[in-house]
C-alpha positions in Angstrom: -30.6 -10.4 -18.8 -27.3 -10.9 -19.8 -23.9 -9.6 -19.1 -20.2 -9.6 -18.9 -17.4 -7.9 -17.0 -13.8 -7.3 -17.0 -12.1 -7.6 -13.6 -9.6 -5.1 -14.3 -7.6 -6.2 -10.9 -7.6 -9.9 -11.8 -7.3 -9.4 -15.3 -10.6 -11.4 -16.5 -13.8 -11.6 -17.9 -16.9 -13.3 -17.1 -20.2 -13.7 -18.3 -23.1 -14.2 -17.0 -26.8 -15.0 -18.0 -29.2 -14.4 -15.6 -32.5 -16.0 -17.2 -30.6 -19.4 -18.0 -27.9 -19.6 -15.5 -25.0 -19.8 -18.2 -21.8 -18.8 -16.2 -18.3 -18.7 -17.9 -15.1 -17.1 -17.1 -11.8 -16.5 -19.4 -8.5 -17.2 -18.1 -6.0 -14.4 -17.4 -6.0 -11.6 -20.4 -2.7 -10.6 -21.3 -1.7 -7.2 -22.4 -3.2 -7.2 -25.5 -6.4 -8.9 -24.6 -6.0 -12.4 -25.8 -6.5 -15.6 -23.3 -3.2 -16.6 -21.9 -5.5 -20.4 -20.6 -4.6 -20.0 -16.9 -7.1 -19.8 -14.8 -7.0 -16.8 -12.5 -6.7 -18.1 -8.9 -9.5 -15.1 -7.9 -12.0 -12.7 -8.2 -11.8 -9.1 -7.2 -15.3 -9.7 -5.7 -17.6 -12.9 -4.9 -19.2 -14.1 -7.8 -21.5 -16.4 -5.8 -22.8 -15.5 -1.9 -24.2 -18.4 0.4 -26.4 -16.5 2.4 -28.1 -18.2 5.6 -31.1 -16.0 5.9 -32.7 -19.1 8.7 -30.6 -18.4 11.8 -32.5 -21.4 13.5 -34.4 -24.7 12.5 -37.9 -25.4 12.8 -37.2 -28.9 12.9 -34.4 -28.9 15.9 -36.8 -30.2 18.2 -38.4 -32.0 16.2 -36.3 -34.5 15.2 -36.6 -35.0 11.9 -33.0 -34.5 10.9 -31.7 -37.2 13.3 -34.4 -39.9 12.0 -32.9 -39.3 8.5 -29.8 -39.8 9.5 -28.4 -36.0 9.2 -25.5 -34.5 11.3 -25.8 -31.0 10.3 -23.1 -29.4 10.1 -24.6 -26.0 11.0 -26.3 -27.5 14.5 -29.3 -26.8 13.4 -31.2 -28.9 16.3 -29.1 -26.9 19.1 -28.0 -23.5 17.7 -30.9 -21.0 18.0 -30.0 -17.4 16.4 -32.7 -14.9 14.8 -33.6 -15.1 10.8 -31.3 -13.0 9.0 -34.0 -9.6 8.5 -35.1 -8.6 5.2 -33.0 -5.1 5.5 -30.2 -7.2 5.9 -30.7 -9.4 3.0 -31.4 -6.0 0.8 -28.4 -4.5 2.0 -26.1 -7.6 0.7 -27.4 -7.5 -2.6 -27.4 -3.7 -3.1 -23.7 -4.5 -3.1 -23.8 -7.7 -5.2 -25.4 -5.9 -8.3 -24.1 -6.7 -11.5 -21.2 -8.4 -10.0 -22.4 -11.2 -8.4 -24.2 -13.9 -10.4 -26.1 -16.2 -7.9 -27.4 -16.5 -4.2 -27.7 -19.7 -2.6 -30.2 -19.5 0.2 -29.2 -21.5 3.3 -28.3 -21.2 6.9 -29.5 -23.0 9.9 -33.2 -24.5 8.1 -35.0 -25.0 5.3 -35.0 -21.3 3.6 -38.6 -21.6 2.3 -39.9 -21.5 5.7 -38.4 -18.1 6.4 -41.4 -15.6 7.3 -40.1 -13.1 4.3 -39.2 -15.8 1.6 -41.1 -14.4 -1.1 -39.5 -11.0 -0.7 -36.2 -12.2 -0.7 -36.9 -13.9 -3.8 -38.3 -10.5 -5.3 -35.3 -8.8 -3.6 -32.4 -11.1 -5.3 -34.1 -10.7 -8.7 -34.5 -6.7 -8.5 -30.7 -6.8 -8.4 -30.3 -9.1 -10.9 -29.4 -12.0 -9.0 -30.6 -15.7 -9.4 -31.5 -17.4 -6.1 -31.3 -20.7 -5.1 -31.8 -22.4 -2.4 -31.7 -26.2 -1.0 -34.5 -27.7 1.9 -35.7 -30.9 3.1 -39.1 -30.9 1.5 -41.0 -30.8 4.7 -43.9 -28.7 5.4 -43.3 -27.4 1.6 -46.5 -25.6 0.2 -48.0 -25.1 -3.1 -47.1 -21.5 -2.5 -43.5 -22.2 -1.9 -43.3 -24.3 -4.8 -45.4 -22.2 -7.6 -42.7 -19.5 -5.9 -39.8 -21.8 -7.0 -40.3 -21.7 -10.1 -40.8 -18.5 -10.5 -37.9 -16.7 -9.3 -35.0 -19.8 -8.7 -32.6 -20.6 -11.0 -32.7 -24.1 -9.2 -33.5 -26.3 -6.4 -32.0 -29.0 -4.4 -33.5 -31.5 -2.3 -31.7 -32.7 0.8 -31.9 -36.4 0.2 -33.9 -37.4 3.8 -35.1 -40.6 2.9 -38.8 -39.8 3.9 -42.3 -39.4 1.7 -41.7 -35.2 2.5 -38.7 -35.9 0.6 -39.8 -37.7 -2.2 -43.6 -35.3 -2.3 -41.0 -32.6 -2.2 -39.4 -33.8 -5.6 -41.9 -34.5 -7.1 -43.8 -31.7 -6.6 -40.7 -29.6 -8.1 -40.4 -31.7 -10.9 -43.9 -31.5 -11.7 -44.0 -27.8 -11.4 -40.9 -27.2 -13.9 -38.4 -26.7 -11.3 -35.1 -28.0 -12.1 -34.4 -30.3 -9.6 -31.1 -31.7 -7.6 -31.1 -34.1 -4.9 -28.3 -33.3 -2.4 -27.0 -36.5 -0.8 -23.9 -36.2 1.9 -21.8 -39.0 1.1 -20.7 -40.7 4.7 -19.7 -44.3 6.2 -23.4 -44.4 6.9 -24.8 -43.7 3.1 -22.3 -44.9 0.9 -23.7 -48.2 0.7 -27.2 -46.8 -0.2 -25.3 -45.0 -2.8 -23.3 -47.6 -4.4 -27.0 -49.1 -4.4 -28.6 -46.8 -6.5 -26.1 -46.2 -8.8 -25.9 -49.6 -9.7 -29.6 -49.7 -11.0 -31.7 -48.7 -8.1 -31.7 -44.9 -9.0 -33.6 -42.2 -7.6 -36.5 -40.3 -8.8 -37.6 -39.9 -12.2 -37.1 -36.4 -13.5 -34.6 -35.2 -11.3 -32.4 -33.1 -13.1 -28.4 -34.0 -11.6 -27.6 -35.9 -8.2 -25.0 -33.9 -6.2 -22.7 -35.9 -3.6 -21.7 -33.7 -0.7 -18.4 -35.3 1.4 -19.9 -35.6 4.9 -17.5 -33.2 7.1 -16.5 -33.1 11.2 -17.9 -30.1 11.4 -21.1 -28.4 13.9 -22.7 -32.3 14.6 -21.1 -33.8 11.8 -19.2 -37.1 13.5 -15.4 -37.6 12.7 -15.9 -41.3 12.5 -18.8 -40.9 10.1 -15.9 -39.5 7.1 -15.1 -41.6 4.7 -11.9 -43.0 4.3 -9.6 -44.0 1.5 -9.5 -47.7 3.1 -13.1 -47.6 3.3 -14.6 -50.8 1.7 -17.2 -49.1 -0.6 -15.1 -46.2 -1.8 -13.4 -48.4 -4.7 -16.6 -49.4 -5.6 -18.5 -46.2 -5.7 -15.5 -44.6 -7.8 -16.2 -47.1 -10.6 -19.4 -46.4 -10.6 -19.2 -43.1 -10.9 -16.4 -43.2 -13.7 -18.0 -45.6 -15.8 -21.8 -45.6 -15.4 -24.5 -43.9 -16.9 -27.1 -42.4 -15.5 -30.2 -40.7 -16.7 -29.5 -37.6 -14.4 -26.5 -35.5 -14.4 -23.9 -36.1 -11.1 -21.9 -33.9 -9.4 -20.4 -32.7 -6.6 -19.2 -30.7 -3.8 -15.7 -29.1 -4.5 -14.4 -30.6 -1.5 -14.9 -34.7 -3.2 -12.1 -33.2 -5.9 -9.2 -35.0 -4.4 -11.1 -38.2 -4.7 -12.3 -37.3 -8.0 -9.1 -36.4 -9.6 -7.3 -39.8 -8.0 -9.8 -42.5 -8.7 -12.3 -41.5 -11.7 -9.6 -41.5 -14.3 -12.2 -41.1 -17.0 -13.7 -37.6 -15.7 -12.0 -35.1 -17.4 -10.1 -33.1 -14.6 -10.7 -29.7 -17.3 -14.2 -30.2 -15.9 -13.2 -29.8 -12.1 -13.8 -26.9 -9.9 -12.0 -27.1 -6.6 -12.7 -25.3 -3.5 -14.0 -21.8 -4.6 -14.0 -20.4 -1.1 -12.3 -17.0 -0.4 -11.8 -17.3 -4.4 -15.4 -16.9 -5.9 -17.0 -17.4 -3.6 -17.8 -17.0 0.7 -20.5 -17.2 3.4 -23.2 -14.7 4.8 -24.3 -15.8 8.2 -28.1 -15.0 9.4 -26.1 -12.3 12.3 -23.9 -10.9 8.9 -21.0 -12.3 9.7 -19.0 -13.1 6.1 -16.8 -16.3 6.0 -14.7 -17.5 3.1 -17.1 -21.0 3.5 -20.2 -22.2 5.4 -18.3 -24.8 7.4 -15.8 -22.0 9.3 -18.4 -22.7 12.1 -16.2 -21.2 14.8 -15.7 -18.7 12.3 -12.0 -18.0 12.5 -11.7 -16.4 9.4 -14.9 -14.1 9.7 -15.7 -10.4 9.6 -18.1 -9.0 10.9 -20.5 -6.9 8.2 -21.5 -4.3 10.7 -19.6 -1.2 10.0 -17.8 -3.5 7.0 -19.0 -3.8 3.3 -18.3 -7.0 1.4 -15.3 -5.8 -0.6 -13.7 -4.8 2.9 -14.2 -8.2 4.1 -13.4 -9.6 0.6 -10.1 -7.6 1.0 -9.3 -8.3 4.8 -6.5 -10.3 5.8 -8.4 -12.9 7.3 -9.8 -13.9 3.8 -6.0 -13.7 2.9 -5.3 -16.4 5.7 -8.0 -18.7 4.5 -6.5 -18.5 1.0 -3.4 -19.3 1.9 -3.2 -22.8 2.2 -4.9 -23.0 -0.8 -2.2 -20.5 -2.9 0.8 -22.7 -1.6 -0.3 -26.1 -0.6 1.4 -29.4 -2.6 3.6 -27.2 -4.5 5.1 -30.5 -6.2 2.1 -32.3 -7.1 1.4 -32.5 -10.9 -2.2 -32.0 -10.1 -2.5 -28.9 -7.7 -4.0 -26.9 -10.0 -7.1 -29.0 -9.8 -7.2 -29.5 -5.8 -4.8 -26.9 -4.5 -4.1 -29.4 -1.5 -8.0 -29.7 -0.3 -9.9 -28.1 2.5 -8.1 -25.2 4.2 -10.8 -26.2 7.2 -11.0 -29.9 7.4 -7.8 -31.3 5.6 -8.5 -34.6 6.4 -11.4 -35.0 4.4 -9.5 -34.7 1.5 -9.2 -38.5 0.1 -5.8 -38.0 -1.6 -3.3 -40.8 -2.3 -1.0 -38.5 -3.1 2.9 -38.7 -1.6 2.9 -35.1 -1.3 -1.0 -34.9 0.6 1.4 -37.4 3.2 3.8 -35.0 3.3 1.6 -32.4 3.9 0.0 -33.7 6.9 2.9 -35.2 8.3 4.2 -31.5 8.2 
């Protein structure tokens, strides 16, 4: 299905395709209609929902996480909460219709193990909205899998550095998934990276590699971020900006500060920065709605019981989040791409940038 709508409040249009995934957006419309080429700041309305339907991780106990070197952010081996229920899931999307384009599928666990994952598949798609989802690969099933492909736009693959992993991929793969590897970029993993970029690669097939900057947040370790003195940063940056690779990369919207200052040859036109409380926000398993998954204390959440998702869209603690975000490095000849980082973690943003100084020494 395909279709397109004019945000009359933020004076926009955007299109959407809901069998191939094609998203685009215009920039502001003047008065007569025409594309004025600056990008509206917002939407009236998420256009993509992170929904954590797990509210707790099988593999806590287990260990699993920690062997592969994961800090999860969401403290998945501590935090025990109930799975978000299927009325609750069917309640979000009866107010996403036709609005919003995609749900990504997360929360504390691999999403495919929820007890009710095929009917939240059948649930997103009744509206007209593409699921996604990301998991570790383990204890995947040829159910899960034939289910994949049948109602996801896309997968990702955490990158655990186990055979679950790699079964995981290829079973994807082999299925006619498209498939993205996840891989949090840390002190710990940046060497493994700058190793397979450089000719080690990953798994034939895959369809992009997606770095995720490792944040202090839930069990993430502070001294685990990278740094712009890190010794491998230099290295991975060239890689990235002149190597090619026979999978697409990307990544997070909080690497764009790094992006924009050291891989002169990605064109910043091709950058989207932080989208949260913009286009995009967080559904927690006990319906809380956050402008991002990483407001783990969730200082800037709101509660959806007794409160629809335009209410919280509206609320000023959205307008707090987006704040910094609106006014931050007001002299810097590239805010428009980073809009001064994360509004969370402002430290992970590796800027070399005299006004990012400024900023923090403010």
């Amino acid at each position: 299905m395909k279709y397109s709508v004019y945000d009359k409040k933020c004076s926009y249009k955007y299109f959407f395709d809901t069998e191939t995934g094609f998203y685009m957006r215009t920039g502001i419309l003047d008065e007569n209609g025409r594309d004025t080429g600056v990008d509206p700041f917002m939407a009236s309305f998420p256009h993509l929902i992170d929904v954590g339907i797990m509210g707790h991780c099988i593999h806590g106990e287990s260990g699993l996480c920690r062997a592969a070197g994961v800090q999860c952010y969401q403290s998945g081996y501590s935090v025990k909460k109930p799975d978000m229920t299927v009325e609750d899931f069917e309640s979000i999307a009866k107010q996403c219709r036709h609005i919003t384009n995609q749900v990504a599928l997360g929360g504390r666990g691999d999403p495919n193990q929820h007890k009710d994952f095929e009917r939240i598949l059948q649930i997103s798609r009744e509206y007209d909205l593409v699921p996604n989802y990301t998991t570790s690969g383990f204890g995947m099933t040829d159910k899960q899998v034939q289910l994949t492909k049948e109602y996801c736009g896309a997968v990702a693959v955490s990158w655990y550095r186990s055979e679950y992993t790699e079964s995981a991929i290829r079973r994807f793969i082999d299925a006619g998934c498209r498939t993205n590897i996840h891989y949090v970029l840390s002190k710990n993993t940046i060497a493994e990276a700058v190793e397979r970029l450089s000719g080690k690669g990953f798994i034939d097939g895959i369809n992009a590699v997606i770095f995720l900057m490792h944040k202090p947040v839930g069990q993430g370790e502070r001294e685990n971020m990278l740094t712009l003195d890190g010794p491998l940063l230099k290295d991975f940056c060239e890689l990235v900006n002149s190597s090619k690779q026979p999978f697409k990369i990307g990544f997070d919207s909080c690497s764009v500060p790094m992006i924009v200052n050291d891989c002169p040859n990605i064109a910043k036109i091709t950058l989207d920065t932080c989208e949260g409380g913009r286009y995009s926000c967080y559904i927690s398993s006990e319906m809380v709605m956050s402008p991002c998954s990483f407001d783990r204390d969730e200082k800037y959440g709101v509660s959806l019981r007794g409160k629809t998702i335009q209410e919280a869209w509206d609320s000023p603690q959205f307008e707090a989040f987006r704040k910094s975000l609106r006014y931050s490095c007001p002299d810097c000849s590239d805010r428009e791409y980073c809009m001064g980082g994360c509004p969370l973690e402002p430290d992970i943003a590796l800027c070399r940038s005299v006004h990012k100084q400024q900023l923090y020494a403010e």
